[in-house]
One Martini backbone bead per residue (centre of mass of N, CA, C, O) as a GRO file, in nm:
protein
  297
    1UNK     BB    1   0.718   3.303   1.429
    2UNK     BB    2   0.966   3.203   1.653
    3UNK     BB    3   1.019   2.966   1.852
    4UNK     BB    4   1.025   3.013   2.213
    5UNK     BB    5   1.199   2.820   2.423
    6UNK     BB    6   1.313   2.717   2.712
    7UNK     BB    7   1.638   2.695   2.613
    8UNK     BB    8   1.648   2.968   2.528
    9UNK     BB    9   1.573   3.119   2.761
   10UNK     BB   10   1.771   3.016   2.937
   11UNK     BB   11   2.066   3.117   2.745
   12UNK     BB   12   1.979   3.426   2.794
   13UNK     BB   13   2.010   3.398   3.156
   14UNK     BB   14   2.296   3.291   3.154
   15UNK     BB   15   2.423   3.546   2.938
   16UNK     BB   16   2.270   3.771   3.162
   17UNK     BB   17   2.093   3.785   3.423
   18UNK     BB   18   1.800   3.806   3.381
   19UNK     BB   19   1.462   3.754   3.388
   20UNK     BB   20   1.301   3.518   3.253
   21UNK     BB   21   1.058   3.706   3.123
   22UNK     BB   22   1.240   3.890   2.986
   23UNK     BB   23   1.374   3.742   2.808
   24UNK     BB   24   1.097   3.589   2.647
   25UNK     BB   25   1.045   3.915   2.560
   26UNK     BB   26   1.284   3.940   2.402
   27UNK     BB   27   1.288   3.735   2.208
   28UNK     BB   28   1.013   3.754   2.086
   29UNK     BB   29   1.111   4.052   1.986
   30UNK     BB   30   1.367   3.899   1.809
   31UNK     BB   31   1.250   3.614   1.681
   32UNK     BB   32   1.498   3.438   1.825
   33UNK     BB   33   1.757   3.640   1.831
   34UNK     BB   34   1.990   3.633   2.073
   35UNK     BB   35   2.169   3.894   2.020
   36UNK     BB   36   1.897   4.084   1.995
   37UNK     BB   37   1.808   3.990   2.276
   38UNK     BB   38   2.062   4.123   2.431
   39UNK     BB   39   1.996   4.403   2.339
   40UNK     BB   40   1.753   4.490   2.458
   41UNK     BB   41   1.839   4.429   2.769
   42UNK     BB   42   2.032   4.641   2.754
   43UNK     BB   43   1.814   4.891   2.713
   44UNK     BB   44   1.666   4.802   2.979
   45UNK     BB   45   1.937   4.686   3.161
   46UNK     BB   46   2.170   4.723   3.104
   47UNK     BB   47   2.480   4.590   3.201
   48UNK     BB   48   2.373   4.365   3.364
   49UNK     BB   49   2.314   4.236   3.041
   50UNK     BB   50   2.709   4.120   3.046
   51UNK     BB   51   2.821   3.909   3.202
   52UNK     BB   52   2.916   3.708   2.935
   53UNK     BB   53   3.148   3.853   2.868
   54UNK     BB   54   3.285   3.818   3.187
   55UNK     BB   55   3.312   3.521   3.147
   56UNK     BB   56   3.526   3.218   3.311
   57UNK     BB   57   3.506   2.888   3.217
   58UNK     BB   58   3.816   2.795   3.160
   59UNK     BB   59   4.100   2.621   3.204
   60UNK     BB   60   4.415   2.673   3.327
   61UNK     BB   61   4.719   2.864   3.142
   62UNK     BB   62   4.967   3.122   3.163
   63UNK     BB   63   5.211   3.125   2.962
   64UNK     BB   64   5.584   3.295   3.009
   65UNK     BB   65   5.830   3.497   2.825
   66UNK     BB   66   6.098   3.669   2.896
   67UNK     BB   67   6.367   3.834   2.854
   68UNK     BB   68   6.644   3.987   2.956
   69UNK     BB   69   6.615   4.271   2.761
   70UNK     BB   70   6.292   4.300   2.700
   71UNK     BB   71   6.244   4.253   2.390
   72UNK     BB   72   6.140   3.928   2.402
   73UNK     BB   73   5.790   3.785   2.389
   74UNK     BB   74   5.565   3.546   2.557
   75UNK     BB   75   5.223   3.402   2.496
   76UNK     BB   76   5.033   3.121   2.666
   77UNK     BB   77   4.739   2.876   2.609
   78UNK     BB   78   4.642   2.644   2.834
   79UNK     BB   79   4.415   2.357   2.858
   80UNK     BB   80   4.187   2.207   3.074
   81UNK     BB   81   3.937   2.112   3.246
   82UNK     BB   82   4.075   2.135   3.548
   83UNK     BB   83   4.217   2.280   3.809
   84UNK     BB   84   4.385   2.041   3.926
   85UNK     BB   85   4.574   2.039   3.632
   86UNK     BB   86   4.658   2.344   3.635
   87UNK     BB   87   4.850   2.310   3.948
   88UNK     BB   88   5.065   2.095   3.771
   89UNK     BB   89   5.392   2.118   3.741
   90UNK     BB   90   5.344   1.938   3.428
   91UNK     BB   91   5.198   2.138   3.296
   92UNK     BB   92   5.268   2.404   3.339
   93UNK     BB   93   5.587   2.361   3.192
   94UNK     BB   94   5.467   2.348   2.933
   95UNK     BB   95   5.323   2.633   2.875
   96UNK     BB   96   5.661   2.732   2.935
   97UNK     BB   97   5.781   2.613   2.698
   98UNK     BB   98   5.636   2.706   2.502
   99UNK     BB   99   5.663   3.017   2.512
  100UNK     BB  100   5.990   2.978   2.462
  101UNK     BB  101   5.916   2.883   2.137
  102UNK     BB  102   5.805   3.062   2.045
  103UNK     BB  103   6.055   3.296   2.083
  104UNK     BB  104   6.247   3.138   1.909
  105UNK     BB  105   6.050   3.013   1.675
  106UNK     BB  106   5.775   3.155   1.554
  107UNK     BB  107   5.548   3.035   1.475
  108UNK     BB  108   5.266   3.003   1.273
  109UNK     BB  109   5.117   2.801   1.478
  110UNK     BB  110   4.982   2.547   1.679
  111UNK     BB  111   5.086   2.347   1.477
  112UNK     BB  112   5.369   2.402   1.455
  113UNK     BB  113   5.433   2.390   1.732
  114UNK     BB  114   5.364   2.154   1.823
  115UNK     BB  115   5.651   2.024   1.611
  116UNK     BB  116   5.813   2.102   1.806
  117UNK     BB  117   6.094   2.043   1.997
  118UNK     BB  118   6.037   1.839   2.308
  119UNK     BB  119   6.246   1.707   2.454
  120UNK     BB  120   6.227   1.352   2.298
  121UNK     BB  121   6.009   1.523   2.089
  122UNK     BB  122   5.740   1.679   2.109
  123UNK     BB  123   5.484   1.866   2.195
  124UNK     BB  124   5.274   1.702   2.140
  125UNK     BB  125   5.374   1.443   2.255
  126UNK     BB  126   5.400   1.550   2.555
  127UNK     BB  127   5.072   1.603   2.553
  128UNK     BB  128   4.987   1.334   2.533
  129UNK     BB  129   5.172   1.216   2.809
  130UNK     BB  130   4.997   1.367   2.996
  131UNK     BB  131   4.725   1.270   2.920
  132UNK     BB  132   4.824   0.963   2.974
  133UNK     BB  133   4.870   1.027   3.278
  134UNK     BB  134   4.622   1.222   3.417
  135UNK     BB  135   4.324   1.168   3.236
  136UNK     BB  136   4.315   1.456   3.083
  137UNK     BB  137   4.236   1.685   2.902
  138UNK     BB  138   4.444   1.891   2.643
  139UNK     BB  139   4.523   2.286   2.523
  140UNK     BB  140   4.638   2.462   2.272
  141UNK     BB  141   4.503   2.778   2.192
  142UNK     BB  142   4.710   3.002   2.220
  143UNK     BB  143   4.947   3.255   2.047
  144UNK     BB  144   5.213   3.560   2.136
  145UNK     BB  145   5.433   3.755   1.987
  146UNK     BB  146   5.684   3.954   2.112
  147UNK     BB  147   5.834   4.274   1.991
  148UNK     BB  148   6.011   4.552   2.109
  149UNK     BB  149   6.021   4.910   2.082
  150UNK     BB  150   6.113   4.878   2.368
  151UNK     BB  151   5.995   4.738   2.690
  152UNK     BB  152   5.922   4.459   2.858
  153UNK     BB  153   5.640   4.400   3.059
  154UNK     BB  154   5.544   4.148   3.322
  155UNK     BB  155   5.237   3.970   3.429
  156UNK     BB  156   5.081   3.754   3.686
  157UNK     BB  157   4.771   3.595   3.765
  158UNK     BB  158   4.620   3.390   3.944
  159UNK     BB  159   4.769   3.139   3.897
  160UNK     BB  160   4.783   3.192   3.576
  161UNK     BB  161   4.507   3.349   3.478
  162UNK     BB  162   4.684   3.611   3.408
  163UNK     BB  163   4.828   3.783   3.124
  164UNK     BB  164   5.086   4.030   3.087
  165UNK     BB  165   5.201   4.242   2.869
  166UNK     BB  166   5.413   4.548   2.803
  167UNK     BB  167   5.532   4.797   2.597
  168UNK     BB  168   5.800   5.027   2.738
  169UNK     BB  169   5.921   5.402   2.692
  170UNK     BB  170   6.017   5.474   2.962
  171UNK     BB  171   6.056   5.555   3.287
  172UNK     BB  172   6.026   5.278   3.457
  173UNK     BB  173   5.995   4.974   3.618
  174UNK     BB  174   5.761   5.059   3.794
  175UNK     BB  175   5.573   5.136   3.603
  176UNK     BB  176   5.563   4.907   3.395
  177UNK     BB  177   5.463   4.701   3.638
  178UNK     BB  178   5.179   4.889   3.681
  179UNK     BB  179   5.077   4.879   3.370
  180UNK     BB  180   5.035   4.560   3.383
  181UNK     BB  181   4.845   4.523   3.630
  182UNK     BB  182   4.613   4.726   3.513
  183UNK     BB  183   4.539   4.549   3.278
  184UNK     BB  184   4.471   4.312   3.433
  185UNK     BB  185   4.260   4.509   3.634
  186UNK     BB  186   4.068   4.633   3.374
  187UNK     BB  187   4.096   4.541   3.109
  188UNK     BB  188   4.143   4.622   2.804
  189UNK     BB  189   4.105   4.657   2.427
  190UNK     BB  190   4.275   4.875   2.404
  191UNK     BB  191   4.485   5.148   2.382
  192UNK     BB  192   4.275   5.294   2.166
  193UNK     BB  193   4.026   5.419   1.966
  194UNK     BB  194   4.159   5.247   1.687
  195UNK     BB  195   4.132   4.925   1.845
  196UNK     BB  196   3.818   4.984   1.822
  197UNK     BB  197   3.525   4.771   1.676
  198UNK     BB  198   3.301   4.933   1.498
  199UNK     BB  199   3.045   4.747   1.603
  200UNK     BB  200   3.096   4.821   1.886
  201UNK     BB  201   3.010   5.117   1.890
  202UNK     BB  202   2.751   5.077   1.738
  203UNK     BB  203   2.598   4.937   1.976
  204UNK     BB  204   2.613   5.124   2.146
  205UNK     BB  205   2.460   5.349   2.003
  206UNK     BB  206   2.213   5.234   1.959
  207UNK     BB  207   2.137   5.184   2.272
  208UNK     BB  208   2.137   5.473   2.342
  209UNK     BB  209   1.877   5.549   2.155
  210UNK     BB  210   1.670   5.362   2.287
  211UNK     BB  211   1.697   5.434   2.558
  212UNK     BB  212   1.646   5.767   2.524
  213UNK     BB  213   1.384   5.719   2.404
  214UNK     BB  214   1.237   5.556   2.628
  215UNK     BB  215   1.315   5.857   2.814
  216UNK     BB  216   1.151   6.070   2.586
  217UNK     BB  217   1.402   6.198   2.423
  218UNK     BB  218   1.479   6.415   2.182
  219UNK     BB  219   1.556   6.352   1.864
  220UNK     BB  220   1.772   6.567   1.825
  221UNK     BB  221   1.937   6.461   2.110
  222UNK     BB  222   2.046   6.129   2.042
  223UNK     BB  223   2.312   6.170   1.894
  224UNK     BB  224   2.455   6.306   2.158
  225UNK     BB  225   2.396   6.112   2.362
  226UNK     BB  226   2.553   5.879   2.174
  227UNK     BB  227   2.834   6.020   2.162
  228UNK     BB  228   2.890   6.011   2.504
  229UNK     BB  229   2.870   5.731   2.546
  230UNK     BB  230   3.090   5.644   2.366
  231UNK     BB  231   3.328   5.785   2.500
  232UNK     BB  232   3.286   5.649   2.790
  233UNK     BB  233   3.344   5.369   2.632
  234UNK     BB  234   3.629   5.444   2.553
  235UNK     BB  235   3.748   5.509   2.837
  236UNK     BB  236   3.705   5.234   2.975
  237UNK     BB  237   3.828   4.980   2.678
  238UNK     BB  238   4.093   5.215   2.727
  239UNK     BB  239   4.396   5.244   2.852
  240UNK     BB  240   4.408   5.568   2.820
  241UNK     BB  241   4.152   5.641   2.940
  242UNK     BB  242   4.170   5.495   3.194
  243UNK     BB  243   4.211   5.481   3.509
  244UNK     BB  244   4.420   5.460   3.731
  245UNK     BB  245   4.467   5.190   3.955
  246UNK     BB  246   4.661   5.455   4.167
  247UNK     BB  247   4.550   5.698   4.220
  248UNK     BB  248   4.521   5.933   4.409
  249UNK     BB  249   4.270   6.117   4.261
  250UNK     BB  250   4.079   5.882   4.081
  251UNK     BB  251   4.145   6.058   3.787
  252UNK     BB  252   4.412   5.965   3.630
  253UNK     BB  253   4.534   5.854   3.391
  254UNK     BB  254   4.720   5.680   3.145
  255UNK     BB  255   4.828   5.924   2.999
  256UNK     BB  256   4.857   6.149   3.213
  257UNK     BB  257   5.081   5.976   3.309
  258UNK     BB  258   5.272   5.959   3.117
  259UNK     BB  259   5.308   6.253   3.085
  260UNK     BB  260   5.428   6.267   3.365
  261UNK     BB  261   5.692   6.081   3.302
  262UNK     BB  262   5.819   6.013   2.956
  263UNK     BB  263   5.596   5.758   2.858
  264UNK     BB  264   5.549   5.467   2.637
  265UNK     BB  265   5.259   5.314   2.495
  266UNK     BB  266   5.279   5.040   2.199
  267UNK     BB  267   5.157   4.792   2.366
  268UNK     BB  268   4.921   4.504   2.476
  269UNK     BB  269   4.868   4.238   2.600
  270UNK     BB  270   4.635   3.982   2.695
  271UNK     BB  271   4.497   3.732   2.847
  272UNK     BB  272   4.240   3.487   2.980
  273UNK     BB  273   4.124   3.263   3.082
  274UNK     BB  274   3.866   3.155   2.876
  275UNK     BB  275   3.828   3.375   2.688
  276UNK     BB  276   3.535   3.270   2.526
  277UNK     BB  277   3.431   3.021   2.673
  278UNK     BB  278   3.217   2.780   2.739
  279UNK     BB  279   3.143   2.537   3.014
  280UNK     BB  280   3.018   2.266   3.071
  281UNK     BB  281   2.773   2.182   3.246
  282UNK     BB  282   2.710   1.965   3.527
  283UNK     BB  283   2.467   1.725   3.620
  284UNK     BB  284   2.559   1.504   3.843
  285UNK     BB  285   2.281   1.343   3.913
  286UNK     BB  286   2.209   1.322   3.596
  287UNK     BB  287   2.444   1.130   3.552
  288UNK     BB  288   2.418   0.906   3.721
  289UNK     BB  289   2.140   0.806   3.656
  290UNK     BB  290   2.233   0.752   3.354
  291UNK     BB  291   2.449   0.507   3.446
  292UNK     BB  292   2.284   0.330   3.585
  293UNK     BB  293   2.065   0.264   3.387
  294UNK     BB  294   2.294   0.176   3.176
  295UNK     BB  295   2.393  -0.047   3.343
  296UNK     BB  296   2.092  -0.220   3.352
  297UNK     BB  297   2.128  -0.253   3.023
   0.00000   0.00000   0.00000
């Protein structure tokens, strides 16, 4: 038996938001495998024990770059420590450049792009330049170029923390506009759901039929009510099955919308700021108290 200490309880009850004591039945009874134990959580406690999937941790911006003629775009995450140099003139500016090089040289990754010519130098240089202008580290995350089938439309949230390309075929501008928005506002995993990566679906299966199982429910019925779950689960998920976060009868799908516009969704991009990166917590009053040791020292 796995040895369950007091920072394994606290790290996954700061990834689930579960009840101490919970966690640490949870744990023991999964061996103290972290994963495990939070698939557990959520049988017992449902979606509440997912908080950490959708915490955002890390500062920057997304910068973007659309053509004018909506056919080639581009979308860059660069990172800071603190929100207060997310919101530096050249911080954005590097950004804005960086999406822009995407878009014209098609880097073949993070490091392709630091070496493209920025400025009077690189990207790197610039870079590493305005990190000692500011004093605070940053980086680029990543980075992804769309040529579109369609035309490309663009939405950016929250001061550059959320960006969103569209690539849509038919419908208008207003709608092009209103389903970038949408992505925004609702997150999809994927377009549909053969986008969706079947360990997702797996282990929803799964927690449906402990959850199920339970709730004392016929083991005949454990498979129907998991197949349930999952179509829920994918309706939820993907773009095409989410309900329009605009319907007028909070009804309607973005598949039915499109299908009663004449347009179609090719695909589309999503940033969020810092999404699955865990920022160091740091306790003040315990920092200062060991500088101050350190001092005396």
């Amino acid at each position: 038996m796995a040895e369950i200490t007091a920072s394994m309880v606290k790290e996954l009850r700061e990834k689930t938001d579960a009840p101490m004591m919970e966690c640490k039945k949870a744990l023991t009874e999964a061996n103290g495998d972290m994963a495990k134990a939070e698939e557990i959580l959520r049988v017992k406690l449902g979606n509440k024990a997912t908080k950490a999937a959708a915490r955002i941790a890390a500062e920057g911006v997304v910068g973007m770059y659309l053509s004018a003629d909506g056919k080639l775009g581009a979308v860059v995450e660069v990172n800071s420590e603190t929100d207060f140099v997310a919101k530096n003139d050249e911080f954005i500016a590097l950004a804005k450049g960086c999406a822009e090089l995407v878009a014209g040289k098609n880097p073949a990754d993070v490091a392709a792009l630091s070496a493209l010519p920025m400025g009077g130098g690189t990207v790197e240089s610039t870079r590493a330049a305005l990190v000692g202008k500011i004093g605070e580290n940053m980086s680029i995350r990543r980075f992804e170029r769309l040529q579109a089938k369609g035309k490309l439309s663009s939405y950016v949230h929250g001061g550059s923390k959320i960006g969103v390309l569209v690539d849509v075929t038919g419908g208008d501008v207003q709608l092009a506009k209103d389903l970038a928005m949408h992505v925004a506002a609702s997150k999809p995993k994927s377009l549909d759901a053969s986008g969706v990566p079947a360990d997702l679906l797996e282990t929803e299966r799964r927690i449906a039929i402990e959850k199920a199982r339970e709730a004392g429910k016929p083991e005949n019925m454990l498979e129907k009510i998991a197949e349930g779950t999952v179509q829920k689960y994918l309706k939820d998920v993907t773009l095409l099955g989410q309900v329009f976060v605009k319907a007028e009868d909070g009804k309607q799908t973005i598949e039915q919308l499109l299908k009663a516009k004449g347009a179609t969704v090719h695909g589309f991009t999503l940033y969020i700021v810092g999404e699955g990166i865990e920022k160091k917590v740091t306790d003040f009053a315990a920092e200062v108290a060991a500088q101050a040791a350190a001092a005396k020292r």
